[in-house]
N, C-alpha and C positions, 0 to 999 in steps of 0.2 A: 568341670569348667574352671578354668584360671581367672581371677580376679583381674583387675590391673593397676598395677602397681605405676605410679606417676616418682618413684623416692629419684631422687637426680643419681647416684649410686648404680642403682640397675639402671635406669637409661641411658647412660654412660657407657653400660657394658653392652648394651641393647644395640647402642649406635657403631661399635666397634665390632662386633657381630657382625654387623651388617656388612661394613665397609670390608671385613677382610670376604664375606658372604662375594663381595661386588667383587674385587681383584681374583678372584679366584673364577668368576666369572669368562671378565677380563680376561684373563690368560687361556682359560680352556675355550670359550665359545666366542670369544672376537666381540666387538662394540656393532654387534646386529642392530640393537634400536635405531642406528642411525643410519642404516646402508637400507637406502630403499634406492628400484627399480622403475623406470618410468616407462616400460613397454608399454605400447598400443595392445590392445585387447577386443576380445569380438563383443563384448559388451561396448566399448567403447565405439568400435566402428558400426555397430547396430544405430546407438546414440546420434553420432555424426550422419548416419544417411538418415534416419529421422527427422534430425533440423533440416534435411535439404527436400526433405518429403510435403507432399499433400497429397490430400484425401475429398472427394468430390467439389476442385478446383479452390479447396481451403489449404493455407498452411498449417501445418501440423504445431503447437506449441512448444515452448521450450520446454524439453522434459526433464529439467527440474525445477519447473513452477510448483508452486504450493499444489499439496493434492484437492486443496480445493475448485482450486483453477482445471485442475487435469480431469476432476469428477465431471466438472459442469461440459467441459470438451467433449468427454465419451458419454455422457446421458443426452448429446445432440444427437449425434451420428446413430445409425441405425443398424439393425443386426449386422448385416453383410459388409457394411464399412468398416464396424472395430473389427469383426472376423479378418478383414481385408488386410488392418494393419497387425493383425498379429502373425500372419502370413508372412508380413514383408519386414517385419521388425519385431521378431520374436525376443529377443534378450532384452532388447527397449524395454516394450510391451509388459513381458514376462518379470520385469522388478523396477514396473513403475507405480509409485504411491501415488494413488488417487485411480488408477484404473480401476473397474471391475477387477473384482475377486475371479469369478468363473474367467476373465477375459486372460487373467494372469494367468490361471492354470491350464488354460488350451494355447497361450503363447510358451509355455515351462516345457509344455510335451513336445511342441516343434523343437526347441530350443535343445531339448534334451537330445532328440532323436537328431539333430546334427552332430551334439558331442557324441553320441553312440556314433556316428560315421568316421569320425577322426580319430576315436578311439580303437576302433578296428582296424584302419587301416596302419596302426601303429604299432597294433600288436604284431601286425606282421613286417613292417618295415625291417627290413636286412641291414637297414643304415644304426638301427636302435641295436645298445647293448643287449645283451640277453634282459639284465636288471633294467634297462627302459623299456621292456617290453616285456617284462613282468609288471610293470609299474602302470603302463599302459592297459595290460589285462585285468588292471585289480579295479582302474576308474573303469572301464570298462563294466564288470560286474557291480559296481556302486551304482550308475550310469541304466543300466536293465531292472535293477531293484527299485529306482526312482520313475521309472515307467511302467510302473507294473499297474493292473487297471485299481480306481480306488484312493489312488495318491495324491494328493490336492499341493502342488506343489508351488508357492507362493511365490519365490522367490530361486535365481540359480546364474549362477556366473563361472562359466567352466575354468577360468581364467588361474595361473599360480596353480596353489591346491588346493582351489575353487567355496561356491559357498553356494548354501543353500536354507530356504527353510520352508516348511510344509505344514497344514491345517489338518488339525482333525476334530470335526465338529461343523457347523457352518456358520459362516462369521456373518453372514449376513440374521441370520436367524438368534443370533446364541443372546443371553439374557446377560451372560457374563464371561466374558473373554479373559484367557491367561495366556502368559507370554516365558515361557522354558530359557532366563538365555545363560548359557555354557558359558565353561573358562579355557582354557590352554587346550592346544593340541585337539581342536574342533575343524573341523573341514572335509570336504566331498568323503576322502576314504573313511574317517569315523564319525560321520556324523550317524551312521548306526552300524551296533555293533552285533554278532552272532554271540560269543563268549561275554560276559557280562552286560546285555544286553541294557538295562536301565543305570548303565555309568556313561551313554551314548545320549543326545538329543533326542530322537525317536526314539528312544526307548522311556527316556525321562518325560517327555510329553503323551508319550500312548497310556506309560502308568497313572500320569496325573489327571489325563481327562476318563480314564477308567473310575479312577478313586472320586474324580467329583460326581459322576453320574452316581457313585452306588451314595456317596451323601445324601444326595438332594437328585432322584431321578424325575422330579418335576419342575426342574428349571433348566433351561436349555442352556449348554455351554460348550465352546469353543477353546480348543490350544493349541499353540504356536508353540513349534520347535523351532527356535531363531538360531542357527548358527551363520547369519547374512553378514559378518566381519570377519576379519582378520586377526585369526587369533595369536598367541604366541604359541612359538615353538620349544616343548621344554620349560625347563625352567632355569631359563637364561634372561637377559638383561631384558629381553620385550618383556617378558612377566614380571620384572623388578621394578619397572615405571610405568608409566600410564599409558605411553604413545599409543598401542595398541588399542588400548580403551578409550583415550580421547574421540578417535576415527571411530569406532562403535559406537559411542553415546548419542555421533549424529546422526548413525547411520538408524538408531532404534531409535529415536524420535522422528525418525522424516517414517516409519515404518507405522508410529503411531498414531501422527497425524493423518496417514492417509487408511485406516482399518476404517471399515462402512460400521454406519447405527452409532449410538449412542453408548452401547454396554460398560458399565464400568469394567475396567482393565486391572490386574494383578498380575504385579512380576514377581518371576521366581528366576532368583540371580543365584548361579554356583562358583566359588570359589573367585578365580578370576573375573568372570561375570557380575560378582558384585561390585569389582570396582567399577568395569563400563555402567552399572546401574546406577553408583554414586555419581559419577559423573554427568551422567545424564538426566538427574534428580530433578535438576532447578531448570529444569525447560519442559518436562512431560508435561503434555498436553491434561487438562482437570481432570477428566474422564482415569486417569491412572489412579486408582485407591489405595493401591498397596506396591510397598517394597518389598519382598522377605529375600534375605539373604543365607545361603546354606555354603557353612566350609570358607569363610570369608575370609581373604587376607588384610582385607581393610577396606575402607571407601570413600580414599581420601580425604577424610576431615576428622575432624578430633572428636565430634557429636553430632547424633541427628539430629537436631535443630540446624547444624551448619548447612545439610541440605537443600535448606531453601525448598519443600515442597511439601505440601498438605495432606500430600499421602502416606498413610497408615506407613512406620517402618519397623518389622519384624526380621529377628537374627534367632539361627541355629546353630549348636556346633555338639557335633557327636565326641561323645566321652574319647574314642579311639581315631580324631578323624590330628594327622601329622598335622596342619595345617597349624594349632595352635602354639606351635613350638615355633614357628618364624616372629621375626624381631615385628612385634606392631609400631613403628614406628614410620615416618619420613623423614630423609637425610637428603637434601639436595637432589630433591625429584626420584630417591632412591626408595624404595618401600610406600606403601598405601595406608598409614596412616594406623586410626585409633581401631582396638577389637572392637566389633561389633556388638558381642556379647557381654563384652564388661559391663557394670553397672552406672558406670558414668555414663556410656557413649549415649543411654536415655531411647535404646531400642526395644522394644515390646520381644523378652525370648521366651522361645519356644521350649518345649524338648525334642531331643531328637532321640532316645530312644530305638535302640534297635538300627540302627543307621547306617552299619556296617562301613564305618572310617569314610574317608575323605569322599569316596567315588559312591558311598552307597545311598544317600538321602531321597533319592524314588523309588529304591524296592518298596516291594509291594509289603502289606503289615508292617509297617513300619509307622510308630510314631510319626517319624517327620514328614512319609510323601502323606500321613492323616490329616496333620494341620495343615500341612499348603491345599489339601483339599477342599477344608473346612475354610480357609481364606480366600480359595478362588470363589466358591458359590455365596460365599456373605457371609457365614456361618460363624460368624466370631466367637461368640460367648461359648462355643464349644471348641476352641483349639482348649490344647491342652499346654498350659505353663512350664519353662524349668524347672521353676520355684513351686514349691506347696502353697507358697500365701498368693499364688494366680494373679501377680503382679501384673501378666501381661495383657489378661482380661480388661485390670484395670478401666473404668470412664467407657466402656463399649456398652452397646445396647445389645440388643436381641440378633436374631436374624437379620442382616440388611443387602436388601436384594438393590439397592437404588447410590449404592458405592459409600457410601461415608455413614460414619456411626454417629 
């Protein structure tokens, strides 16, 4: 683990690093951060006939009211009425915060089984390149894998190269909810993967909520595999600034605010993911306890306390993970800021142990998917430290099943 050096000297060379990092960018992959698209989408026009919709001669609300507003709507209406609207406004439905959990995951299956119909029919479109219909075949196979029986699927926008994210656990029931969210090159086709399976979202949340059940198999618990943003592609100019992560930070706190119960919540941010974490710090709803961050580029501020948030923040970084060789710095919205793991930035670190470089922090025996275990179920005083003198222990209590130590 690299110290951090503040000498003006090296951050001099740090910031020129960067800038020639950027032009080289520049030149190879185009100023992507700012060429956005403003097509219509079937989420979108899902939305649209929504607001024009009622439901036994009620208008339907705006769906993006508070999910508290949207909870009290669907605990009116009765079995066959939300059935009804998940029927007629499946993508609505299917990634609206404040709905029913179960009501989300039977609008996710219609929703899905429509994009299973476009997508077939595309495979064989004679209008598609052979490569668009190979491309076709591949969402298509993602598309069958996400409908298979068993799969609680939260969240799903077929739209771009789509997003998703899925429960394993029951979040209505769970004592203590975690939250998985990725970094770069996250979407419909990898959001799980066959060949390194736990460097994928499902794979990183099925190992996590494994390893918290064999913790503590007497406390009930819930994980979210969130890849519901827009991630970057590569490691071009979206993953050099925040744009990407700004647009996630709202999109995980509007995800926040509408999850049923009370359960204290723990994030586990990777790489990219921890900058949309940082971001989105100083607005998580109380209920969030913990930040941990693994493989971090920064989180945009120079220390945890700049976060603005009361919850617990925990950093990792594997002996062999490349990440800690990019410049920690920001230059004109260019790079994310202070290491997480230095000893200034004043974050609670881990080890990571066995971690297997950037992609590996939820294999299984591994040190670090140990700790985010031992942090999702409360277990503080048993993570395990960088440091021999168990700094990060520091000021925690015992077991805390009730979110704050």
């Amino acid at each position: 683990m690299t110290s951090f050096d503040t000498s003006p000297q090296l951050n001099v060379w740090r910031a020129l690093l960067a800038l020639a990092v950027v032009f080289v960018m520049l030149a190879t992959t185009g100023w992507t951060a700012i060429r956005s698209q403003r097509e219509a989408t079937e989420l979108q026009a899902s939305l649209d006939a929504w607001r024009d919709g009622s439901v036994a001669g009620r208008r339907l609300p705006d769906p993006q009211s508070e999910p508290t507003r949207l909870a009290r709507f669907f605990a009116g209406l009765n079995d066959a009425q939300r059935a009804l609207l998940a029927r007629r406004y499946p993508l609505a439905v299917g990634n609206m915060n404040g709905a029913p959990v179960e009501l989300r995951y039977r609008a996710n299956r219609i929703a899905l089984g429509q994009a299973r119909t476009v997508e077939l029919k595309r495979v064989h479109d004679e209008n598609l390149t052979p490569a668009g219909q190979r491309h076709a075949s591949r969402r298509l196979d993602r598309i069958d894998a996400l409908l298979r029986p068993g799969r609680h699927i939260l969240a799903f926008n077929p739209a771009g190269s789509g997003r998703v994210a899925e429960v394993f656990g029951s979040l209505r029931r769970a004592e203590r909810v975690s939250v998985v969210v990725p970094g770069v090159d996250t979407d419909l086709l990898t959001f799980q993967r066959t060949h390194r399976p736990h460097s994928a979202p499902v794979g990183m949340a099925r190992a996590l909520y494994a390893a918290e059940r064999e913790t503590a198999p007497a406390t009930r618990t819930a994980v979210i595999a969130w890849a519901d943003y827009t991630a970057p592609r590569g490691l071009g100019m979206d993953a050099a600034t925040a744009m990407r992560a700004e647009d996630g930070a709202v999109r995980l706190n509007a995800l926040l605010r509408g999850l049923p119960g009370t359960a204290p919540v723990s994030l586990f941010c990777h790489s990219y993911g921890s900058v949309l974490c940082g971001l989105a710090a100083d607005e998580l709803p109380d209920r969030v306890a913990d930040i941990a961050v693994a493989g971090s580029p920064g989180m945009r501020v120079d220390n945890a306390g700049e976060l603005r948030t009361p919850a617990r923040v925990w950093a990792m970084r594997d002996a062999d993970d490349w990440v800690q060789d990019v410049p920690y710095l920001e230059v004109g919205g260019l790079g994310h800021g202070a290491d997480p793991v230095s000893s200034r930035f004043g974050a609670r670190v881990l080890s990571a142990r066995q971690a297997k470089g950037h992609s590996g922090y939820f294999e299984p025996g591994t040190d670090s998917l140990r700790n985010f275990a031992e942090i999702g179920v409360g277990a503080y005083r048993a993570v395990d430290c960088a440091q021999k003198n168990d700094a990060c222990r520091r000021g925690l209590s015992g077991t805390d099943t009730s979110g704050r130590a």
